[in-house]
N, CA, C and O atoms as CSV, one atom per row, in Angstrom:
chain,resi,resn,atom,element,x,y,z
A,1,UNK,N,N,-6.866,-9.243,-12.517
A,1,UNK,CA,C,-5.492,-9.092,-12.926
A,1,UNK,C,C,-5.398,-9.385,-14.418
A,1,UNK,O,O,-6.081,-10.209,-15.025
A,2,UNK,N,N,-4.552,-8.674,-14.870
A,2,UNK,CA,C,-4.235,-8.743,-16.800
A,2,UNK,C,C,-3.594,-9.919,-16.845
A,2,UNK,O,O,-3.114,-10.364,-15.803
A,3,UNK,N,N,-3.467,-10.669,-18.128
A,3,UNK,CA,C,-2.915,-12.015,-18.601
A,3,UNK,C,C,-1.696,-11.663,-18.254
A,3,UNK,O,O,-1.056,-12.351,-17.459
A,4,UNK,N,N,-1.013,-10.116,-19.006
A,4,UNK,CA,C,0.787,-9.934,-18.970
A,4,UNK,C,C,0.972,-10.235,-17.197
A,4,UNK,O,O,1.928,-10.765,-16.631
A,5,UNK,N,N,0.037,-9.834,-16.756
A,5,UNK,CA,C,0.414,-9.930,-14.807
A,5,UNK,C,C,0.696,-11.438,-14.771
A,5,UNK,O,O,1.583,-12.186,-14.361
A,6,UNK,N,N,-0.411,-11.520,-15.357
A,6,UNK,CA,C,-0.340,-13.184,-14.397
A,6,UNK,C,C,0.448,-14.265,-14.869
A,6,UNK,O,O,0.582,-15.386,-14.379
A,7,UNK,N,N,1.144,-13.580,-16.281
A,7,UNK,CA,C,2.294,-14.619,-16.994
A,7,UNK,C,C,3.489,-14.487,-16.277
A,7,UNK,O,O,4.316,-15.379,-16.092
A,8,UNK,N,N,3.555,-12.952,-15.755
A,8,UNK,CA,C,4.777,-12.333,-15.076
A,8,UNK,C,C,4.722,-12.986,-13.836
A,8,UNK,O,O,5.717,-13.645,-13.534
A,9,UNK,N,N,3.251,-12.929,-12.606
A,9,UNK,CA,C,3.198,-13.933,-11.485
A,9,UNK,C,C,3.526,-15.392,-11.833
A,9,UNK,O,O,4.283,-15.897,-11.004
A,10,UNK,N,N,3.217,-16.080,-12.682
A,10,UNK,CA,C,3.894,-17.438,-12.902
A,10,UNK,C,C,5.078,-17.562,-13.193
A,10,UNK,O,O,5.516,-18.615,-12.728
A,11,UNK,N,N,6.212,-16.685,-14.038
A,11,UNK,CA,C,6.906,-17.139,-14.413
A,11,UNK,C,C,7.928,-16.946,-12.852
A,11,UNK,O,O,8.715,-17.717,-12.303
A,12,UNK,N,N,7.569,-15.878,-12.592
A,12,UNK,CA,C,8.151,-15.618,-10.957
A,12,UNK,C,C,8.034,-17.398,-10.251
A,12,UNK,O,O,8.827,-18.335,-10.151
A,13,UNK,N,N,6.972,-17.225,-9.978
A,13,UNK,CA,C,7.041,-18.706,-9.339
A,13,UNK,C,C,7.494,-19.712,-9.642
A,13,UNK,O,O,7.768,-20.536,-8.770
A,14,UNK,N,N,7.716,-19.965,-10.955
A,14,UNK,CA,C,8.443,-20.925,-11.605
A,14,UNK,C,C,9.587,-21.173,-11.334
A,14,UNK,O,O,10.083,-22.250,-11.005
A,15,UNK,N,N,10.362,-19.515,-11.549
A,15,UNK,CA,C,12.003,-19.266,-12.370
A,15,UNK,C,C,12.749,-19.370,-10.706
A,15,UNK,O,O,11.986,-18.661,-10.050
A,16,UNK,N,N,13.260,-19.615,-10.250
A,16,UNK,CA,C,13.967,-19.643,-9.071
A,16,UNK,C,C,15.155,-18.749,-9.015
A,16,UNK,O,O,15.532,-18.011,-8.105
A,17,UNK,N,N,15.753,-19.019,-10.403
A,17,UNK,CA,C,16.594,-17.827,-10.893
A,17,UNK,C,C,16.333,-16.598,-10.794
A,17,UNK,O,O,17.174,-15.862,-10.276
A,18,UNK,N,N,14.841,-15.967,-11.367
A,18,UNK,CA,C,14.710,-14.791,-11.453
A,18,UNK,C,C,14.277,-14.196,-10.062
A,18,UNK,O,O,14.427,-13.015,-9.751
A,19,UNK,N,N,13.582,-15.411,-9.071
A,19,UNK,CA,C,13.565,-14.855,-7.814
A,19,UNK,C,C,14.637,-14.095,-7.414
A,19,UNK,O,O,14.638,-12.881,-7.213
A,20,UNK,N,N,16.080,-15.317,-7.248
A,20,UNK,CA,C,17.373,-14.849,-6.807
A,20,UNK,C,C,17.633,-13.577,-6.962
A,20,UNK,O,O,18.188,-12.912,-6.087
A,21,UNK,N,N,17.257,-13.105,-8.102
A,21,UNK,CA,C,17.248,-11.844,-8.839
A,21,UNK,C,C,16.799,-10.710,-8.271
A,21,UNK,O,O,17.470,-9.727,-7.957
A,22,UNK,N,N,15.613,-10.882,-8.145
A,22,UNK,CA,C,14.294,-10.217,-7.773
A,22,UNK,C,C,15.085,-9.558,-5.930
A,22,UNK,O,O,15.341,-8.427,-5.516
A,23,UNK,N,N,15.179,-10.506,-5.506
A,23,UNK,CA,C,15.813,-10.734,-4.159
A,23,UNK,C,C,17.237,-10.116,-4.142
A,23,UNK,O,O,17.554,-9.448,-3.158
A,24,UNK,N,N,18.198,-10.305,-5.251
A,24,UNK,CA,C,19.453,-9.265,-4.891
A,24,UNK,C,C,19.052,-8.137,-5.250
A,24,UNK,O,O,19.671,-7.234,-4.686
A,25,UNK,N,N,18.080,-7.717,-6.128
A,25,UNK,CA,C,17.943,-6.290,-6.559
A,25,UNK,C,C,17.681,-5.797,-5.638
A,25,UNK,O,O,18.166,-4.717,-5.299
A,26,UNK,N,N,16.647,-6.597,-4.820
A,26,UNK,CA,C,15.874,-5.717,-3.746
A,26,UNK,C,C,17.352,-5.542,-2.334
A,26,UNK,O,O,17.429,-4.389,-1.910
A,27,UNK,N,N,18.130,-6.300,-1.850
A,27,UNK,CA,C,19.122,-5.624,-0.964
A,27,UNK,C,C,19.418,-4.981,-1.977
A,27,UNK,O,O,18.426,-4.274,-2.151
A,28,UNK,N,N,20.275,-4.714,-2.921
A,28,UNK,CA,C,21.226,-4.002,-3.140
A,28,UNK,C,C,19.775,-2.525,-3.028
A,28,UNK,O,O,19.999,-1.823,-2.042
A,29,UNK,N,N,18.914,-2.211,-3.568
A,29,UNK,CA,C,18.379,-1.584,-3.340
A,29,UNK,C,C,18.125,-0.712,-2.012
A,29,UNK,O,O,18.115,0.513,-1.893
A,30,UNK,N,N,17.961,-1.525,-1.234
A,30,UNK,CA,C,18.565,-0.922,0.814
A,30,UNK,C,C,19.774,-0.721,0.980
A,30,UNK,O,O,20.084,0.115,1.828
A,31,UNK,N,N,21.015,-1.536,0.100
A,31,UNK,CA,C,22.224,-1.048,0.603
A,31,UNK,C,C,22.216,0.320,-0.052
A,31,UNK,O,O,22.181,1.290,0.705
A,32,UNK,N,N,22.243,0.511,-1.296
A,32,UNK,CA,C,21.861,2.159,-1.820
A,32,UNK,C,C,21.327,3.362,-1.184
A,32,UNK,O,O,21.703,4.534,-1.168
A,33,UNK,N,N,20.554,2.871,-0.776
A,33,UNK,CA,C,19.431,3.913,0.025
A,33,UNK,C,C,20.345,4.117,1.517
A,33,UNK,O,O,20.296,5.211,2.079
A,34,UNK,N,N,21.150,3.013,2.084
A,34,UNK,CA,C,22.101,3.394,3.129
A,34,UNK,C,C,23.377,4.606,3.003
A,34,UNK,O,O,23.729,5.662,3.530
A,35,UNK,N,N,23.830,3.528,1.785
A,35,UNK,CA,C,24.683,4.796,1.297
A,35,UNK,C,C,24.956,6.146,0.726
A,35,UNK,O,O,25.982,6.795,0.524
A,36,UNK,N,N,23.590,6.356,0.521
A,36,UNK,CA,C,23.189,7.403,0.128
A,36,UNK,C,C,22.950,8.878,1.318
A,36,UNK,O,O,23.023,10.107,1.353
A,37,UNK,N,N,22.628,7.684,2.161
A,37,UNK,CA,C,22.162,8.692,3.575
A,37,UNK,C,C,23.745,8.620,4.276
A,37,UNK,O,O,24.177,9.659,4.776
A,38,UNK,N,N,24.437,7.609,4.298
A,38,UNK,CA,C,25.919,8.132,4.683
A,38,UNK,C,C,26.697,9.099,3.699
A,38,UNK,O,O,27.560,9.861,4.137
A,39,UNK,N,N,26.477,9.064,2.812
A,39,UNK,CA,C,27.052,10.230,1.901
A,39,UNK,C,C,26.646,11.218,2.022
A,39,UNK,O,O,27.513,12.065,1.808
A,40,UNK,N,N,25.202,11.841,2.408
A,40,UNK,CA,C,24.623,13.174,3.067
A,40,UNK,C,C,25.176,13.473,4.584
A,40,UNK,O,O,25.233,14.533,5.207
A,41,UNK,N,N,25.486,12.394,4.874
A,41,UNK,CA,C,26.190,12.767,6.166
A,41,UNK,C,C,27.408,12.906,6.311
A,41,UNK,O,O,27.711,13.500,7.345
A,42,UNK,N,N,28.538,12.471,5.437
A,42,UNK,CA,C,29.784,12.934,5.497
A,42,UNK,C,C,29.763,14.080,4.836
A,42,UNK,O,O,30.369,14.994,5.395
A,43,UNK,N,N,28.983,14.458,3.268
A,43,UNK,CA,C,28.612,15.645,3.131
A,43,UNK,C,C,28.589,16.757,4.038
A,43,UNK,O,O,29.368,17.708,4.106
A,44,UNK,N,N,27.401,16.443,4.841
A,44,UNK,CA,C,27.375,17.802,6.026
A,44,UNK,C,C,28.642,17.756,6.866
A,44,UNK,O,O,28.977,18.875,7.256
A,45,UNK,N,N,29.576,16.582,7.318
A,45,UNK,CA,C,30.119,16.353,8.330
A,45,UNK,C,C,31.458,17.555,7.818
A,45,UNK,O,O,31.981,18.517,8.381
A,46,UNK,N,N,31.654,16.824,6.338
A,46,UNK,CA,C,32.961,17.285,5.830
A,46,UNK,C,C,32.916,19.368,5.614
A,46,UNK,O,O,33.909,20.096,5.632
A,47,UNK,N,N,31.425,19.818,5.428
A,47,UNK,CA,C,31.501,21.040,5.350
A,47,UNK,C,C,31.068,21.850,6.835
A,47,UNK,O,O,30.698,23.024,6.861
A,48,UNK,N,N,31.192,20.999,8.009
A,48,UNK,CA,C,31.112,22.135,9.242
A,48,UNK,C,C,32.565,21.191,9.713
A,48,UNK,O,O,32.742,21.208,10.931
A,49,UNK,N,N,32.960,20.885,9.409
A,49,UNK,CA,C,34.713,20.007,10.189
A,49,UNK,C,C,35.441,21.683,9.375
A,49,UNK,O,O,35.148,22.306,8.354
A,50,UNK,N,N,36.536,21.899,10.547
A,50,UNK,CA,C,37.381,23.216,10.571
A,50,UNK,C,C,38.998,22.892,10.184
A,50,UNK,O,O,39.764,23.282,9.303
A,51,UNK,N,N,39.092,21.934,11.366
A,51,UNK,CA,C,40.500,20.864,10.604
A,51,UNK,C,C,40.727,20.247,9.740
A,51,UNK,O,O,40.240,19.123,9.626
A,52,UNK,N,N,41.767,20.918,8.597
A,52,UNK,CA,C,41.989,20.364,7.724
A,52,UNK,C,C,42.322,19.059,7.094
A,52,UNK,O,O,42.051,18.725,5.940
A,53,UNK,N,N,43.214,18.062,8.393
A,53,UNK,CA,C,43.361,17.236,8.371
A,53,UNK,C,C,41.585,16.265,8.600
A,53,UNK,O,O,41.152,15.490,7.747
A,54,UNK,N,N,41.021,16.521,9.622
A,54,UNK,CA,C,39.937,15.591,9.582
A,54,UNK,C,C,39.038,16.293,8.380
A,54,UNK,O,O,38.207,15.526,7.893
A,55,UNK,N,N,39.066,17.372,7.931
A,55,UNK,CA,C,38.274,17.486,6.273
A,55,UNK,C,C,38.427,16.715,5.727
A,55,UNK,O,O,37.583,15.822,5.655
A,56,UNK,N,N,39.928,16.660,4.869
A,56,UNK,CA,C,40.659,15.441,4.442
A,56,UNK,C,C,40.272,14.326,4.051
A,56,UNK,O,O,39.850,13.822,3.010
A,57,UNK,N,N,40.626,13.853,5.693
A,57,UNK,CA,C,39.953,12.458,5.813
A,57,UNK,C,C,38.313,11.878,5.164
A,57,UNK,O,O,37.863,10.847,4.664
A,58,UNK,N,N,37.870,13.101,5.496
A,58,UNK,CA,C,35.928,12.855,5.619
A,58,UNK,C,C,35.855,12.868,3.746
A,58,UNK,O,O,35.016,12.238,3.102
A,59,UNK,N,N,36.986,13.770,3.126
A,59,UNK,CA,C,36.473,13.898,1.946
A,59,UNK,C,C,36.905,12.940,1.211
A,59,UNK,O,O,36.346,12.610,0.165
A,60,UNK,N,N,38.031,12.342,1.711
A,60,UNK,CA,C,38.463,10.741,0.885
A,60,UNK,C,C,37.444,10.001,1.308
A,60,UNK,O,O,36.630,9.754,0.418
A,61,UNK,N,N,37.175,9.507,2.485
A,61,UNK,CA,C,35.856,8.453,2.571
A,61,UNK,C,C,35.061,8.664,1.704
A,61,UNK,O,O,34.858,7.728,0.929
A,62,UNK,N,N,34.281,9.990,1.482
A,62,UNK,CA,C,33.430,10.558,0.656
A,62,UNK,C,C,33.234,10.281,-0.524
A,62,UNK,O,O,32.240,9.675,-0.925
A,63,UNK,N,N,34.277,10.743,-1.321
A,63,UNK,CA,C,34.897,10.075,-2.948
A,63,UNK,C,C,34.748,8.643,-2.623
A,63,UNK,O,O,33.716,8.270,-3.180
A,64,UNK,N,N,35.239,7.768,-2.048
A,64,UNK,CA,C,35.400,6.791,-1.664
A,64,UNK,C,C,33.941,5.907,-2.178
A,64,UNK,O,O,33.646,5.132,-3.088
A,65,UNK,N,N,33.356,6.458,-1.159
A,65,UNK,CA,C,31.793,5.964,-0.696
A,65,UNK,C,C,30.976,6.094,-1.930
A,65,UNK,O,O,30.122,5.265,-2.242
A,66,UNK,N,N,31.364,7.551,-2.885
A,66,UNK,CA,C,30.371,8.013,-3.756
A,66,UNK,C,C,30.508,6.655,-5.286
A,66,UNK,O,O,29.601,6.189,-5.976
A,67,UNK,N,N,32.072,6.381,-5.333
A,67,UNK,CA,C,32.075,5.806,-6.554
A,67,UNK,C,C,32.076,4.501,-6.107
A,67,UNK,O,O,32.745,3.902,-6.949
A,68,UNK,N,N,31.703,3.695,-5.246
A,68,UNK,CA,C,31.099,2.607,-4.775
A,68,UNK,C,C,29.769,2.712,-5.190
A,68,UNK,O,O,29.286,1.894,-5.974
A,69,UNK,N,N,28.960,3.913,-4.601
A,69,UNK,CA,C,27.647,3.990,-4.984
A,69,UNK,C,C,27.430,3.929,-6.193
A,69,UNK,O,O,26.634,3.129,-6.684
A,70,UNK,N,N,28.171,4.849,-6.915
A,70,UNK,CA,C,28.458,4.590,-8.632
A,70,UNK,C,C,28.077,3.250,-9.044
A,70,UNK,O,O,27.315,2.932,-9.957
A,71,UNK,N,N,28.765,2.460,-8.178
A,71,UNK,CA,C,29.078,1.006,-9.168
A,71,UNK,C,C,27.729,0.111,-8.740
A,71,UNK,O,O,27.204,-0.650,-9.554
A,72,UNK,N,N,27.271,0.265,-7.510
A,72,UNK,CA,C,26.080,-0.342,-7.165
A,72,UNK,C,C,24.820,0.584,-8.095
A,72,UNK,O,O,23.713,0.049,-8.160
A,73,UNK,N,N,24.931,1.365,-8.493
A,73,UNK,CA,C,24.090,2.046,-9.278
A,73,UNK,C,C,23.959,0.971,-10.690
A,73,UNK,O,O,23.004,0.328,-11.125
A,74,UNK,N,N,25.009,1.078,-11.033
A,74,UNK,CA,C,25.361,1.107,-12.134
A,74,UNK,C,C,24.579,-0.836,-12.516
A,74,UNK,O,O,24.086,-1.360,-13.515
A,75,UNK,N,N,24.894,-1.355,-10.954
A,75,UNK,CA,C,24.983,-2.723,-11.013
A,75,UNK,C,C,23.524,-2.953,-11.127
A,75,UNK,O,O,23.266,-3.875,-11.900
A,76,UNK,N,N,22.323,-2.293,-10.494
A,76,UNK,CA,C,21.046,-2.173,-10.397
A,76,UNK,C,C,20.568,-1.937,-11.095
A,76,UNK,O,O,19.503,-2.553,-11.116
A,77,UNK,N,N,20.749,-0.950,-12.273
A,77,UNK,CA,C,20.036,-0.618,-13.405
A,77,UNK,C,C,20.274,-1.761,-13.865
A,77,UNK,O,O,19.255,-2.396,-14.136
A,78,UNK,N,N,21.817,-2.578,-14.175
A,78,UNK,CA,C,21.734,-3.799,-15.211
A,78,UNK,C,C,20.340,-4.753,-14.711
A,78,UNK,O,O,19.335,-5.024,-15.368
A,79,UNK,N,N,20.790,-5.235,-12.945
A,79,UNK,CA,C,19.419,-6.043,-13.131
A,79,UNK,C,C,18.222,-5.842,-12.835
A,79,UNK,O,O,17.448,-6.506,-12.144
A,80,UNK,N,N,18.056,-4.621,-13.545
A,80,UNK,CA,C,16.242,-4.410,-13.659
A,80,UNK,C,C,16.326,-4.335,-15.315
A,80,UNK,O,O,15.338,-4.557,-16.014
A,81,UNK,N,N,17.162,-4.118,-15.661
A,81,UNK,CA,C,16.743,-4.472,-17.106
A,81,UNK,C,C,17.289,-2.788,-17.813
A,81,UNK,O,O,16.810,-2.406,-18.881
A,82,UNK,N,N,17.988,-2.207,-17.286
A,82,UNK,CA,C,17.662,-0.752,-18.148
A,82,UNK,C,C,19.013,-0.462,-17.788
A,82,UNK,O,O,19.478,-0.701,-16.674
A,83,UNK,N,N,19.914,0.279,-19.148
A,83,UNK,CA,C,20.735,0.679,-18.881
A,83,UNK,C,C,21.175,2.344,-19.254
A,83,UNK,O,O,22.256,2.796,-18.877
């Protein structure tokens, strides 16, 4: 293993903080990947639905769902470091 690794493996072990870190990135990372696959699915849902009213509905959740994802996006890039 390279020195930069193994400064990066220690400081991990050290920082308790950056675990915490390490550890919300990684859910929010699965919650993403959830919502992502519910958004392909109201996607399909909202373009074979015939009733206008339940279109509607599916396409507000939709918007809904998407700029949530937005913001968890948005929140993930901050903590990995890249914006």
């Amino acid at each position: 293993m390279k020195l930069g690794k193994l400064t990066d493996k220690l400081g991990e072990f050290l920082s308790a903080d950056r675990r915490r870190q390490r550890e919300k990135r990684d859910k929010l990372k699965e919650l993403l990947k959830l919502m992502k696959r519910q958004q392909k699915e109201l996607e399909h849902d909202a373009r074979q639905e015939h009733d206008p009213e339940k279109r509607a509905s599916l396409e507000l959740k939709l918007q809904i769902l998407v700029e949530q994802r937005k913001k968890g996006v948005r929140l993930y890039r901050e903590l990995r470091g890249k914006t």
